[in-house]
C-alpha positions in Angstrom: 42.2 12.9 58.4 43.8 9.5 58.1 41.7 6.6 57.3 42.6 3.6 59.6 43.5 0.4 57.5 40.6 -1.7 59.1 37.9 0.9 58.9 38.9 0.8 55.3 39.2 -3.4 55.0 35.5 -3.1 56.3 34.2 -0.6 54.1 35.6 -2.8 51.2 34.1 -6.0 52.7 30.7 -4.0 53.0 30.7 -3.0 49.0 30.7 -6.1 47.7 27.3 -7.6 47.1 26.5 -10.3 49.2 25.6 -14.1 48.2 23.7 -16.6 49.9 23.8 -20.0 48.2 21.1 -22.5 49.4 21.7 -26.1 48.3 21.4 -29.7 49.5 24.9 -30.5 48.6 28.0 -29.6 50.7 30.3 -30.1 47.7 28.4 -27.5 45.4 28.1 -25.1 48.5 31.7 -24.9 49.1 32.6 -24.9 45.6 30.5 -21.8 44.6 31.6 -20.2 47.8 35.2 -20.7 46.6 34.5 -19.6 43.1 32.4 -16.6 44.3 35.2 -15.3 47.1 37.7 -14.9 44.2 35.8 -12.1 42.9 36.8 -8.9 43.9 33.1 -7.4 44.1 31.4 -10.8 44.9 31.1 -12.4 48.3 29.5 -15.7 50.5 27.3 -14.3 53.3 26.5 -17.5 54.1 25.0 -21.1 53.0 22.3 -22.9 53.9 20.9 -26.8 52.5 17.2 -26.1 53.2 14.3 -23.7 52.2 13.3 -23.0 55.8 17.5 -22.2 57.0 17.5 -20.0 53.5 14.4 -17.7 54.5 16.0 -17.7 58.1 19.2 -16.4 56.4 17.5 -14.3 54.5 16.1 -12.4 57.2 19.6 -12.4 59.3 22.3 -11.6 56.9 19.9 -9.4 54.4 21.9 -10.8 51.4 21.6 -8.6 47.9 21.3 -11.8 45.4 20.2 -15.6 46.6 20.9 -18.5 44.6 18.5 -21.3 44.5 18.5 -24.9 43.6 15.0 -26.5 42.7 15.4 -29.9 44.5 15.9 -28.9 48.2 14.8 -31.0 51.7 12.0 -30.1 52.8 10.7 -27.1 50.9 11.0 -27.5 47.0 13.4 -24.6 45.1 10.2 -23.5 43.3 7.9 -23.2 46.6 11.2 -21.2 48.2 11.3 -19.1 45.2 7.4 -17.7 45.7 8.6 -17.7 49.5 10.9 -15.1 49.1 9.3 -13.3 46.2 6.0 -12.8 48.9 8.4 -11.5 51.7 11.3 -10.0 49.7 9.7 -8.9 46.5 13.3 -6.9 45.4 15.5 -9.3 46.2 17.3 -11.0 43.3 17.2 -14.9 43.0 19.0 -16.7 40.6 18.1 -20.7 40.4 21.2 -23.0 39.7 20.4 -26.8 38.8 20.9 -29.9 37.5 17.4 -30.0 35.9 16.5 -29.7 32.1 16.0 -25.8 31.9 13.7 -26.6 28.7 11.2 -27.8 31.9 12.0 -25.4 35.1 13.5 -22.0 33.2 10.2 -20.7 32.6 8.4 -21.9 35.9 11.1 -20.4 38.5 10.6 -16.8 36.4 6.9 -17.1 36.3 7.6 -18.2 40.5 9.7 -14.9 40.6 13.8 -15.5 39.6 15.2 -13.5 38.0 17.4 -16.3 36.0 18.4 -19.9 35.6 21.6 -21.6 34.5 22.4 -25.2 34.6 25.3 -26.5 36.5 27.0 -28.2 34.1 27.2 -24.4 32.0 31.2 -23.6 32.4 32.1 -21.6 35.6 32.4 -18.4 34.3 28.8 -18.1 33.4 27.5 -18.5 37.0 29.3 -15.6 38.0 28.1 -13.4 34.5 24.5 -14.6 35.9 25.0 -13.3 39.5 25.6 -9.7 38.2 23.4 -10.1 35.2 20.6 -10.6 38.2 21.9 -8.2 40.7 21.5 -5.7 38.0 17.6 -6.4 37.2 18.2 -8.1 34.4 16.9 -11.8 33.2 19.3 -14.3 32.7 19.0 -17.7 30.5 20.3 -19.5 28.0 20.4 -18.5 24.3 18.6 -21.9 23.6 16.1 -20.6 26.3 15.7 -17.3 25.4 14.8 -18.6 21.9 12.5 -20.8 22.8 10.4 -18.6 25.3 10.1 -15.9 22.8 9.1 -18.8 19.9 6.3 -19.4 22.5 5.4 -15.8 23.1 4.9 -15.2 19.6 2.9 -18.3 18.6 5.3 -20.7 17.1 5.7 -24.2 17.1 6.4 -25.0 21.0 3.1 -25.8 22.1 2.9 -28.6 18.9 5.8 -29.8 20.3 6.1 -29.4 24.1 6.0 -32.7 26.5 3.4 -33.6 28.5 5.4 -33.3 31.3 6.1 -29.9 30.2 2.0 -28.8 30.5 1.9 -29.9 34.3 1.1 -27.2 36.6 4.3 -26.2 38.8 2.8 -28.7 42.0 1.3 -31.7 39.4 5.5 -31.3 38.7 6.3 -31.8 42.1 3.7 -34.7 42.9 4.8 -36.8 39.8 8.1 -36.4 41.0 7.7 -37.3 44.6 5.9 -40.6 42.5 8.7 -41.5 40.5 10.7 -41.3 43.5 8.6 -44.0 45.3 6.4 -41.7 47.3 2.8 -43.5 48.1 -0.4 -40.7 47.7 -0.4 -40.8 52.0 3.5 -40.1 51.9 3.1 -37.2 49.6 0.6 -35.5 51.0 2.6 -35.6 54.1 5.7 -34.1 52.6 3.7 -30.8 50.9 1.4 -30.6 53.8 -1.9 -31.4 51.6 -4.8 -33.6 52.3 -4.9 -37.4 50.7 -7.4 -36.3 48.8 -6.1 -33.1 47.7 -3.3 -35.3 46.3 -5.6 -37.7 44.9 -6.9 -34.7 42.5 -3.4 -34.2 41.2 -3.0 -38.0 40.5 -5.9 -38.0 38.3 -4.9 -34.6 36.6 -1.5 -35.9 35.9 -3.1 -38.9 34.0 -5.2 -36.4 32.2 -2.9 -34.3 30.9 0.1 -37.4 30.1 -2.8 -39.5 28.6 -2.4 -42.4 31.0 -5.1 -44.9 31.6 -4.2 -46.1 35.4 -2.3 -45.7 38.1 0.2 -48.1 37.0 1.1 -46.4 34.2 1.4 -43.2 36.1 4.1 -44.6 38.1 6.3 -46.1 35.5 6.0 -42.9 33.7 7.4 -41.0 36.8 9.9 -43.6 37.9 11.2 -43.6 33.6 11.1 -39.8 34.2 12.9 -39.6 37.4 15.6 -41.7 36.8 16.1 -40.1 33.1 16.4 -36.7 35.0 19.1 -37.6 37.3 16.5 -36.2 40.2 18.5 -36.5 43.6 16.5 -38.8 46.0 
Protein backbone atom coordinates (compact mmCIF):
# COMPACT_ATOMS: atom_id res chain seq x y z
CA UNK A 1 0.00 0.00 0.00
CA UNK A 2 1.71 3.28 -0.85
CA UNK A 3 2.38 5.70 1.92
CA UNK A 4 1.35 9.30 0.77
CA UNK A 5 4.34 11.81 1.13
CA UNK A 6 2.40 14.11 3.59
CA UNK A 7 0.93 11.35 5.73
CA UNK A 8 4.58 10.47 6.06
CA UNK A 9 5.95 14.46 6.62
CA UNK A 10 3.34 14.31 9.48
CA UNK A 11 4.23 11.25 11.04
CA UNK A 12 7.90 12.51 11.10
CA UNK A 13 6.75 15.93 12.53
CA UNK A 14 4.68 13.91 15.24
CA UNK A 15 8.05 11.83 16.46
CA UNK A 16 9.98 14.40 17.38
CA UNK A 17 9.68 15.49 20.97
CA UNK A 18 8.11 18.64 21.47
CA UNK A 19 9.61 21.87 23.25
CA UNK A 20 8.06 24.70 24.77
CA UNK A 21 10.37 27.38 25.84
CA UNK A 22 9.00 30.02 28.39
CA UNK A 23 11.11 33.12 28.70
CA UNK A 24 10.74 36.88 29.17
CA UNK A 25 13.11 37.67 26.37
CA UNK A 26 12.18 37.59 22.61
CA UNK A 27 15.78 37.27 21.64
CA UNK A 28 16.47 34.03 23.75
CA UNK A 29 13.00 32.65 22.55
CA UNK A 30 13.73 32.81 18.99
CA UNK A 31 17.22 31.90 19.32
CA UNK A 32 16.53 28.47 21.15
CA UNK A 33 13.74 27.90 18.82
CA UNK A 34 16.29 28.28 15.93
CA UNK A 35 18.89 26.20 17.56
CA UNK A 36 16.26 23.59 18.62
CA UNK A 37 14.50 23.26 14.89
CA UNK A 38 17.96 22.23 13.49
CA UNK A 39 17.61 19.02 15.25
CA UNK A 40 16.32 16.33 13.43
CA UNK A 41 14.45 14.75 16.63
CA UNK A 42 13.90 18.11 18.46
CA UNK A 43 11.15 20.68 17.79
CA UNK A 44 9.47 24.35 19.07
CA UNK A 45 5.78 23.68 19.99
CA UNK A 46 5.57 26.84 20.90
CA UNK A 47 6.92 29.96 23.24
CA UNK A 48 5.55 31.77 25.74
CA UNK A 49 7.22 34.99 28.16
CA UNK A 50 5.01 34.25 31.26
CA UNK A 51 4.23 31.55 33.88
CA UNK A 52 0.49 31.82 33.48
CA UNK A 53 0.80 31.66 29.08
CA UNK A 54 3.37 28.54 29.92
CA UNK A 55 0.78 26.47 32.09
CA UNK A 56 -1.85 27.63 29.36
CA UNK A 57 0.51 26.07 26.74
CA UNK A 58 1.07 23.44 28.61
CA UNK A 59 -2.39 22.31 28.72
CA UNK A 60 -2.94 23.16 24.70
CA UNK A 61 0.05 21.83 22.95
CA UNK A 62 0.75 18.81 25.64
CA UNK A 63 4.61 19.44 25.04
CA UNK A 64 7.09 16.34 26.12
CA UNK A 65 9.98 18.60 27.75
CA UNK A 66 9.47 22.50 29.06
CA UNK A 67 12.19 24.78 29.48
CA UNK A 68 12.13 27.22 32.18
CA UNK A 69 13.82 30.39 33.15
CA UNK A 70 13.76 31.48 36.88
CA UNK A 71 13.11 35.34 36.44
CA UNK A 72 9.74 35.49 34.55
CA UNK A 73 6.70 38.41 34.82
CA UNK A 74 4.46 37.64 36.87
CA UNK A 75 4.88 34.23 38.22
CA UNK A 76 8.61 33.47 39.34
CA UNK A 77 10.46 30.30 37.27
CA UNK A 78 10.65 28.51 40.64
CA UNK A 79 6.76 29.09 41.59
CA UNK A 80 6.01 27.78 37.71
CA UNK A 81 8.25 24.95 38.27
CA UNK A 82 6.03 23.46 41.51
CA UNK A 83 3.03 24.67 39.10
CA UNK A 84 3.66 22.23 36.73
CA UNK A 85 5.18 19.59 38.81
CA UNK A 86 1.45 19.69 40.97
CA UNK A 87 -0.54 19.40 37.55
CA UNK A 88 2.01 17.52 35.33
CA UNK A 89 3.94 15.44 37.68
CA UNK A 90 5.86 13.46 34.40
CA UNK A 91 6.49 16.09 32.49
CA UNK A 92 10.11 16.98 32.09
CA UNK A 93 11.42 20.58 32.89
CA UNK A 94 14.61 21.78 32.30
CA UNK A 95 15.47 25.45 33.88
CA UNK A 96 17.84 27.62 31.61
CA UNK A 97 19.27 31.01 33.25
CA UNK A 98 21.43 33.61 33.75
CA UNK A 99 21.59 33.06 37.57
CA UNK A 100 24.55 31.54 39.58
CA UNK A 101 23.60 27.77 39.56
CA UNK A 102 25.80 27.45 42.92
CA UNK A 103 22.28 29.42 44.26
CA UNK A 104 19.08 28.09 42.12
CA UNK A 105 20.59 24.41 40.76
CA UNK A 106 19.52 22.71 43.86
CA UNK A 107 16.25 24.73 44.58
CA UNK A 108 14.54 24.24 40.97
CA UNK A 109 15.33 20.15 41.58
CA UNK A 110 14.10 20.22 45.10
CA UNK A 111 10.91 22.47 43.18
CA UNK A 112 10.77 19.51 40.63
CA UNK A 113 13.33 20.05 37.33
CA UNK A 114 14.80 17.71 36.22
CA UNK A 115 18.08 19.93 35.26
CA UNK A 116 19.72 23.29 35.10
CA UNK A 117 22.27 24.80 32.80
CA UNK A 118 23.39 28.37 32.55
CA UNK A 119 23.03 30.38 29.48
CA UNK A 120 26.24 31.32 28.99
CA UNK A 121 27.32 27.10 28.92
CA UNK A 122 28.17 26.71 24.95
CA UNK A 123 25.20 25.80 22.63
CA UNK A 124 25.72 22.34 22.30
CA UNK A 125 25.10 21.59 25.90
CA UNK A 126 21.51 22.98 25.94
CA UNK A 127 20.56 20.56 23.49
CA UNK A 128 22.70 17.40 25.40
CA UNK A 129 20.40 18.77 28.47
CA UNK A 130 16.98 18.59 26.63
CA UNK A 131 17.55 14.80 25.93
CA UNK A 132 19.47 14.12 29.04
CA UNK A 133 15.88 15.36 30.72
CA UNK A 134 13.51 13.88 28.18
CA UNK A 135 15.18 10.67 29.12
CA UNK A 136 14.64 10.83 33.15
CA UNK A 137 17.80 11.76 33.77
CA UNK A 138 19.26 14.87 36.01
CA UNK A 139 21.27 17.23 34.39
CA UNK A 140 23.93 19.83 35.95
CA UNK A 141 27.08 20.84 35.83
CA UNK A 142 30.19 18.90 36.87
CA UNK A 143 31.00 21.83 39.33
CA UNK A 144 27.29 21.15 40.53
CA UNK A 145 27.18 17.71 40.64
CA UNK A 146 30.32 17.95 42.87
CA UNK A 147 29.15 20.20 45.05
CA UNK A 148 25.67 18.68 45.80
CA UNK A 149 27.08 15.28 46.53
CA UNK A 150 30.00 17.19 48.87
CA UNK A 151 26.85 18.36 50.64
CA UNK A 152 25.07 15.07 50.71
CA UNK A 153 27.84 13.40 52.27
CA UNK A 154 28.79 15.93 54.93
CA UNK A 155 31.63 17.94 53.65
CA UNK A 156 32.57 21.31 53.82
CA UNK A 157 29.55 23.29 52.02
CA UNK A 158 27.60 24.16 54.79
CA UNK A 159 31.08 25.87 56.51
CA UNK A 160 31.18 27.66 53.53
CA UNK A 161 27.78 28.32 51.92
CA UNK A 162 26.43 32.21 51.76
CA UNK A 163 23.92 33.51 53.65
CA UNK A 164 22.00 34.09 50.78
CA UNK A 165 22.44 30.62 49.95
CA UNK A 166 20.35 29.37 53.43
CA UNK A 167 17.22 31.58 52.40
CA UNK A 168 14.16 29.57 51.96
CA UNK A 169 13.12 29.49 48.13
CA UNK A 170 10.35 32.66 48.82
CA UNK A 171 12.90 34.66 51.53
CA UNK A 172 14.95 34.39 47.84
CA UNK A 173 12.30 35.83 45.97
CA UNK A 174 11.38 38.76 48.62
CA UNK A 175 15.10 39.93 48.97
CA UNK A 176 15.17 40.04 45.45
CA UNK A 177 11.98 41.93 44.76
CA UNK A 178 14.00 44.38 47.68
CA UNK A 179 17.02 44.83 45.88
CA UNK A 180 15.07 45.66 43.02
CA UNK A 181 13.33 48.61 44.79
CA UNK A 182 10.12 46.89 45.79
CA UNK A 183 8.54 48.61 49.12
CA UNK A 184 7.03 45.62 51.76
CA UNK A 185 3.17 46.94 50.28
CA UNK A 186 4.60 46.48 46.61
CA UNK A 187 5.72 43.04 47.31
CA UNK A 188 3.15 41.66 48.83
CA UNK A 189 1.17 42.71 46.00
CA UNK A 190 3.32 41.09 43.39
CA UNK A 191 3.28 37.33 45.33
CA UNK A 192 -0.30 37.85 46.41
CA UNK A 193 0.69 37.72 50.38
CA UNK A 194 -0.52 39.89 53.16
CA UNK A 195 1.88 43.01 54.35
CA UNK A 196 2.36 41.23 57.20
CA UNK A 197 3.04 38.02 55.84
CA UNK A 198 5.88 39.80 54.08
CA UNK A 199 6.90 41.58 57.08
CA UNK A 200 7.84 38.00 58.59
CA UNK A 201 10.10 37.33 55.65
CA UNK A 202 11.82 40.72 56.19
CA UNK A 203 12.73 39.97 59.65
CA UNK A 204 13.80 36.25 58.76
CA UNK A 205 16.04 37.55 56.04
CA UNK A 206 17.87 39.71 58.58
CA UNK A 207 18.07 36.72 60.80
CA UNK A 208 19.60 34.50 58.79
CA UNK A 209 22.15 37.38 56.74
CA UNK A 210 22.95 38.72 60.30
CA UNK A 211 21.72 42.28 59.57
CA UNK A 212 20.72 44.65 62.27
CA UNK A 213 17.96 46.92 60.36
CA UNK A 214 16.14 47.43 57.57
CA UNK A 215 18.62 49.57 55.97
CA UNK A 216 21.09 47.21 55.83
CA UNK A 217 18.72 44.69 54.46
CA UNK A 218 18.26 46.84 51.54
CA UNK A 219 21.74 47.60 50.60
CA UNK A 220 22.46 44.05 50.93
CA UNK A 221 19.75 43.22 48.32
CA UNK A 222 20.38 46.09 46.01
CA UNK A 223 24.66 44.97 46.21
CA UNK A 224 23.17 41.54 45.58
CA UNK A 225 20.94 42.40 42.79
CA UNK A 226 22.99 44.37 40.78
CA UNK A 227 26.03 41.77 41.32
CA UNK A 228 23.62 39.08 39.89
CA UNK A 229 22.78 40.85 36.69
CA UNK A 230 18.86 40.19 37.95
CA UNK A 231 16.68 41.47 34.99
CA UNK A 232 14.32 44.30 36.39
Amino acid sequence: MKTDVGEMVLRTKLSKIKVLVVDDHPVVRQGLTQLINQEKDLVVCGDVEGGAQGLDAIKRLSPDVVIVDISLRGMSGLDLIKNIKVRYPDLPILVLSMHDESLYAERVLRAGARGYIMKEEAIGKVLVAIRCVVDGEVYVSQKMTARILEKSIGGRFEKSVSPVERLSDRELEVFQMIGKGFATRQVAKQLHLSVKTVETYRENIKEKMKLDNATELVRHAIQWVEGEGVKR
